[in-house]
Biotite code that builds the C-alpha atoms (Angstrom):
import biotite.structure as struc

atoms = struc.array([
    struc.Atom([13.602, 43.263, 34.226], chain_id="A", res_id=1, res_name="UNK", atom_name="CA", element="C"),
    struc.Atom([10.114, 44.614, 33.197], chain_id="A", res_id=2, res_name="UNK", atom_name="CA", element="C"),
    struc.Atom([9.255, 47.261, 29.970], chain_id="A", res_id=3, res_name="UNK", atom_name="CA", element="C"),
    struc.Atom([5.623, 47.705, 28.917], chain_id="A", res_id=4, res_name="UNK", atom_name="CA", element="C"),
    struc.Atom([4.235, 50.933, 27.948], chain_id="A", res_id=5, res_name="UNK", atom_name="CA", element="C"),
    struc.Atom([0.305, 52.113, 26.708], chain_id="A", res_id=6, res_name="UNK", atom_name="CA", element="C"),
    struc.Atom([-1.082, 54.599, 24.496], chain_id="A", res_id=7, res_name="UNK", atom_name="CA", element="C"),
    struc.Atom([-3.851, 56.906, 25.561], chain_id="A", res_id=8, res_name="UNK", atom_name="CA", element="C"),
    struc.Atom([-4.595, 59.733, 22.627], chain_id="A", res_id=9, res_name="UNK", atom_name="CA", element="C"),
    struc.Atom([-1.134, 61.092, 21.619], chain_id="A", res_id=10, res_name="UNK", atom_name="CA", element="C"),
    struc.Atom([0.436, 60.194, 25.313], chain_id="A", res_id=11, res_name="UNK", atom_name="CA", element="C"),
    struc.Atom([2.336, 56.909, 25.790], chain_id="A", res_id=12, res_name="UNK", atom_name="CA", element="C"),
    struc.Atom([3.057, 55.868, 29.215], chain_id="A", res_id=13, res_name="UNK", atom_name="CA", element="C"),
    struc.Atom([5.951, 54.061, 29.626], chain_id="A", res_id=14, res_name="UNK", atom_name="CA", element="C"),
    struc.Atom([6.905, 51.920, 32.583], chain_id="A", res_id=15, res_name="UNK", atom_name="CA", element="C"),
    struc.Atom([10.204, 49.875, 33.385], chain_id="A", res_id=16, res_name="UNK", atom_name="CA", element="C"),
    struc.Atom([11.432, 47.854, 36.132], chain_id="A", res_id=17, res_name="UNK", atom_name="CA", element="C"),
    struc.Atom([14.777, 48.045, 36.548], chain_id="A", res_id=18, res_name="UNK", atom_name="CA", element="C"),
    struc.Atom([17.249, 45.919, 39.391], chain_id="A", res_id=19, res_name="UNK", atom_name="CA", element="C"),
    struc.Atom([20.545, 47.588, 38.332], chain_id="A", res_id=20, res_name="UNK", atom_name="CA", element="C"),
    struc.Atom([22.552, 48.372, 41.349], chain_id="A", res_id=21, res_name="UNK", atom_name="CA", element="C"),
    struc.Atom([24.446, 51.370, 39.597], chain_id="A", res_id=22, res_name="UNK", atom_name="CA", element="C"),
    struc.Atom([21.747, 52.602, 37.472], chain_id="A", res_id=23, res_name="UNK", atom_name="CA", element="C"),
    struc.Atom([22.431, 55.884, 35.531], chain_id="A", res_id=24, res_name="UNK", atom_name="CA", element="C"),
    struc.Atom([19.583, 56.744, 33.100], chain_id="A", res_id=25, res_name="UNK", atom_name="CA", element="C"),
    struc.Atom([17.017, 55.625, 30.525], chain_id="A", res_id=26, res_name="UNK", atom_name="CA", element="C"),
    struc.Atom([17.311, 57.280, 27.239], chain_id="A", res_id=27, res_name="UNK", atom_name="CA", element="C"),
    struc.Atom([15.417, 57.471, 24.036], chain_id="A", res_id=28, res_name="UNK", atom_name="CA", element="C"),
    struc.Atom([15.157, 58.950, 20.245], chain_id="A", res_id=29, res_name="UNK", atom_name="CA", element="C"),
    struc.Atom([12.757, 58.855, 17.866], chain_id="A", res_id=30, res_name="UNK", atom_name="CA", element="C"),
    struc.Atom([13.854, 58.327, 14.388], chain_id="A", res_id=31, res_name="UNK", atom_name="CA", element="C"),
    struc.Atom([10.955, 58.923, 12.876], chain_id="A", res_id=32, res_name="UNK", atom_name="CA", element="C"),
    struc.Atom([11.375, 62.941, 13.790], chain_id="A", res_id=33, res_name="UNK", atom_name="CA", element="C"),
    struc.Atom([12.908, 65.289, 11.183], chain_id="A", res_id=34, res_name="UNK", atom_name="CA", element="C"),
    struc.Atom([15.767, 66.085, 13.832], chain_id="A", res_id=35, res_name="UNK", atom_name="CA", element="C"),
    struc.Atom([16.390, 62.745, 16.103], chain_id="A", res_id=36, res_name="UNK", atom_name="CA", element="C"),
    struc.Atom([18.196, 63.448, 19.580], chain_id="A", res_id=37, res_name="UNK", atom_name="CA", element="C"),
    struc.Atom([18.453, 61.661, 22.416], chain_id="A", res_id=38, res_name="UNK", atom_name="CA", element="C"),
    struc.Atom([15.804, 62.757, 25.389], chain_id="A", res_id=39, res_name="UNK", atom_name="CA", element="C"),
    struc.Atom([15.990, 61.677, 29.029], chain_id="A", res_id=40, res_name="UNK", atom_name="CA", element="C"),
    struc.Atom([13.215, 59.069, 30.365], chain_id="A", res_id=41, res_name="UNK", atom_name="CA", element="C"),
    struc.Atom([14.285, 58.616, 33.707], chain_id="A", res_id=42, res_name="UNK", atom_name="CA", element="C"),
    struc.Atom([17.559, 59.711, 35.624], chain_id="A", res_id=43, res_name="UNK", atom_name="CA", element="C"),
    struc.Atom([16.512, 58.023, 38.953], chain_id="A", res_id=44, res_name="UNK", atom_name="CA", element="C"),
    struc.Atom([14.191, 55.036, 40.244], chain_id="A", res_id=45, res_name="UNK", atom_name="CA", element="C"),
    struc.Atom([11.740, 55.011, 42.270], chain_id="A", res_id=46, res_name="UNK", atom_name="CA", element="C"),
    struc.Atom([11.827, 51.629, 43.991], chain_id="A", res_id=47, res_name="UNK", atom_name="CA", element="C"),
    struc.Atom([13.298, 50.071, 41.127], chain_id="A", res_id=48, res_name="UNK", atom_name="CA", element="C"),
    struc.Atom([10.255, 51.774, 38.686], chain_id="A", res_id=49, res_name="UNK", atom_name="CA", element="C"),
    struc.Atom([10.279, 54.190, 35.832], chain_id="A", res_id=50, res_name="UNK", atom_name="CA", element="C"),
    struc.Atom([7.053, 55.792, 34.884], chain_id="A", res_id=51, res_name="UNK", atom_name="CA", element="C"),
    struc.Atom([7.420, 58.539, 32.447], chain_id="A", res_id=52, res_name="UNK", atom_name="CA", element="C"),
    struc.Atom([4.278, 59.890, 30.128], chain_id="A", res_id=53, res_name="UNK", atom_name="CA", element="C"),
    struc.Atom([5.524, 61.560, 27.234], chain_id="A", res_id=54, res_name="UNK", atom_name="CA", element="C"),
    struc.Atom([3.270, 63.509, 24.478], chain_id="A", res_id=55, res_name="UNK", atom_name="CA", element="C"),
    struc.Atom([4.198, 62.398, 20.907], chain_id="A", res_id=56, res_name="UNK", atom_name="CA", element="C"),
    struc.Atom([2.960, 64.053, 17.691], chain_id="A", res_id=57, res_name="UNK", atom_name="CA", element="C"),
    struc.Atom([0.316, 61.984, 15.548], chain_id="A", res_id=58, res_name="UNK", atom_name="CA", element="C"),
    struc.Atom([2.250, 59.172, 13.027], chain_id="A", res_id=59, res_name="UNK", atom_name="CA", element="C"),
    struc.Atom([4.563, 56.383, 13.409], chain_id="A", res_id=60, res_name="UNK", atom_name="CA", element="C"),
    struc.Atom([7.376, 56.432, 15.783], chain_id="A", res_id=61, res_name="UNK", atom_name="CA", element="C"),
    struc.Atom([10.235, 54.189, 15.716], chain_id="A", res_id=62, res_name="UNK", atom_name="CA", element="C"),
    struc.Atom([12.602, 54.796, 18.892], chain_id="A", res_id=63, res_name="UNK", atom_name="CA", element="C"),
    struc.Atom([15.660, 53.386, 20.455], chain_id="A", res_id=64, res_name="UNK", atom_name="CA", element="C"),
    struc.Atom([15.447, 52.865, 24.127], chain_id="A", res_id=65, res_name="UNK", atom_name="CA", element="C"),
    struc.Atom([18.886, 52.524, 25.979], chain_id="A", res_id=66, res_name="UNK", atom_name="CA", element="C"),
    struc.Atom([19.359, 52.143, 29.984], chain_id="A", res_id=67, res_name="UNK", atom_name="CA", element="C"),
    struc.Atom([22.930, 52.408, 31.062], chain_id="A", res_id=68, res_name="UNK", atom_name="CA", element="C"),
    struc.Atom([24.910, 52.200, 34.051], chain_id="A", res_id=69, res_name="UNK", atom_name="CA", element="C"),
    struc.Atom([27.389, 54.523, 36.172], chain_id="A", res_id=70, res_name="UNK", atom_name="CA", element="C"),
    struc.Atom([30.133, 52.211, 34.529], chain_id="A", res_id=71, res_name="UNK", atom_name="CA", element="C"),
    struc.Atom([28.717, 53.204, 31.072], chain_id="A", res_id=72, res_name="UNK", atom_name="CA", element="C"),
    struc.Atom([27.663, 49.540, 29.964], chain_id="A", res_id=73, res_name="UNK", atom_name="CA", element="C"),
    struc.Atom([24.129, 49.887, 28.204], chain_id="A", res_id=74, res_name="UNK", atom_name="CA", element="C"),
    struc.Atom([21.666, 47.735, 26.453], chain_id="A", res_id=75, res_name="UNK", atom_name="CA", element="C"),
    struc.Atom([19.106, 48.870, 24.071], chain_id="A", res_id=76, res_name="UNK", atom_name="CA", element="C"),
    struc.Atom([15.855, 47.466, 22.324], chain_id="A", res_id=77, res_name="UNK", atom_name="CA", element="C"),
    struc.Atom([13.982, 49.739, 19.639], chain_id="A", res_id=78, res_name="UNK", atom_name="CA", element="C"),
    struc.Atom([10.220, 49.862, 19.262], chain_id="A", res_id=79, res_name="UNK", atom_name="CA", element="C"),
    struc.Atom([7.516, 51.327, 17.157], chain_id="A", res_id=80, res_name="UNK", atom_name="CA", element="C"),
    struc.Atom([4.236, 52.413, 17.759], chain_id="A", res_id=81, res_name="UNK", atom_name="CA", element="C"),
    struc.Atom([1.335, 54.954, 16.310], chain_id="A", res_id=82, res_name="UNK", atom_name="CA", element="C"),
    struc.Atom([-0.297, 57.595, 17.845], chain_id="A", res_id=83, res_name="UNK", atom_name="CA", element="C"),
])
């Protein structure tokens, strides 16, 4: 329902309000690192929020955020950012 996320230094808060029944997981990569895999957000809600603060080297960052379901059904949105 909700995404926003703020930069303080080299952390970047992120925070996401999700009202999926069957919620699985919120995923990203960052294609701007020399070796791109997938890292875990958030496995679980907390009232329907994900706050995560994750510590990102210095540059640009282009990632892929996905949030799936137990049934496997996703959707995705990429965005970039400099820290």
């Amino acid at each position: 329902n909700y995404f926003n996320y703020t930069i303080s230094g080299r952390y970047v808060e992120f925070l996401f309000n999700v009202t999926e029944i069957n919620f699985d997981g919120i995923e990203y990569i960052d294609n701007s690192a020399s070796r791109p895999i997938w890292r875990v957000l958030c496995s679980r809600l907390s009232d329907g929020i994900c706050k995560k603060r994750k510590l990102f080297s210095s540059g640009l960052h282009n990632l892929d955020i996905q949030i799936t379901d137990e049934a496997g059904n996703a959707i995705g949105f990429p965005i970039s950012f400099v820290v």
